[in-house]
N, C-alpha and C positions, 0 to 999 in steps of 0.2 A: 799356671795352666795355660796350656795355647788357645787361642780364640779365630775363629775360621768365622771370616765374613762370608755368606750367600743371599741368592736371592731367590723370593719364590713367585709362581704366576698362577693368581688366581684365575683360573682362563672360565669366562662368562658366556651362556648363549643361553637366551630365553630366561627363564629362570632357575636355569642349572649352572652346575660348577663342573668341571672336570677334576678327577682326580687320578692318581698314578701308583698301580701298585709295584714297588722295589723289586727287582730282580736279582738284587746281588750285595753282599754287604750286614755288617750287623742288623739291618732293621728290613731284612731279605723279606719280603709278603706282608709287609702293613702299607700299608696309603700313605701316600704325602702329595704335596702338592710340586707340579715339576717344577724347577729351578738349578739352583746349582753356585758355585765359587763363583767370587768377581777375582777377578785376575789385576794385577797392579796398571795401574792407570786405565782402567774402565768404571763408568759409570754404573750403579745399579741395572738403569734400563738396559743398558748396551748390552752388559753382561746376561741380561734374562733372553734378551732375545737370541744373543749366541747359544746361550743353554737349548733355547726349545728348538731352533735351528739341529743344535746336536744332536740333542736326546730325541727329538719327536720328529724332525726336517718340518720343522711348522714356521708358517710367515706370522710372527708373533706380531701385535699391536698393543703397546703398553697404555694403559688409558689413564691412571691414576692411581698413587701412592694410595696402600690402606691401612698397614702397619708394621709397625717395627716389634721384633721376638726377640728376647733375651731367654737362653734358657742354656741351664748349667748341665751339662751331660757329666758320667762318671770322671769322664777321661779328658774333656775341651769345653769351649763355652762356646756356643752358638749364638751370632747376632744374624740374623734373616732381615730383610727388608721385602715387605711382600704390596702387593700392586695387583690390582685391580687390570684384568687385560683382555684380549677376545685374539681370537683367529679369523680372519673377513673369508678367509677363500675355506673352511671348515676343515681342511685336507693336513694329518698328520700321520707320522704312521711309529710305531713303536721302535725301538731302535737301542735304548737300555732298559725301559720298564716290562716286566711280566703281563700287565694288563692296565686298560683303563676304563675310565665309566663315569657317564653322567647323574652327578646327584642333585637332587635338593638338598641343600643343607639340614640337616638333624633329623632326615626324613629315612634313613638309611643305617645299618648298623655297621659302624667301619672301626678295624683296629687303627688307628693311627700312629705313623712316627709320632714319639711323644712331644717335641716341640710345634706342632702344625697343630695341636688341642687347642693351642691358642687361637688360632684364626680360623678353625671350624666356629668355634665357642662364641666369637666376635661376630661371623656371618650367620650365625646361629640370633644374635642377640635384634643384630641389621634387622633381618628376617619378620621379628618378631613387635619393634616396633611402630 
């Protein structure tokens, strides 16, 4: 089964998260977190910031790895590396996603791409101790 490396960006302000709803695709109107493909010879960070550059035209600031996702889809395996990150100048603008929106974690009722349960679940857990 093929395996598709991405990366996701937890994007941080205050005590919210942003999150991104899909606009196109199997998982068209559930939330995920933006990110996207690393491309052969880029690093994770490299690759996040070209993503939100693409997808959002945002000046990404990567601050720190938070976790790695393994998760089996019917058709590919998914490995994510996701990172802890923020926007300094706040300014992005939509560009592939339907919508977005700041939440607090678990405070909010969201369908989710089913691989990103994992790092809801994990900021969920942060959150809580």
């Amino acid at each position: 089964m093929k395996t598709i490396n991405v990366v996701a960006a937890i994007i941080c302000k205050d005590d919210k998260i942003m999150i991104a709803k899909r606009g196109y695709g199997e998982f068209e109107g559930m939330y995920e977190f933006p990110g996207g493909k690393i491309e052969p010879g880029e690093t994770p960070e490299n690759a996040l910031i070209r993503e939100l550059k693409e997808e959002m035209n945002a000046h990404l600031i990567v601050d720190e790895f938070f976790m790695h996702v393994h998760y089996n889809y019917p058709t590919f395996i998914l490995e994510m590396d996701c990172f802890l990150c923020h926007i300094p100048d706040n300014h992005y603008e939509l560009l592939e996603h339907e919508d977005c929106k700041w939440i607090i974690p678990g405070q909010e009722d969201v369908v989710w791409v089913p691989a990103d349960l994992q790092i809801i679940e994990k900021l969920i857990a942060r959150n809580q101790a």
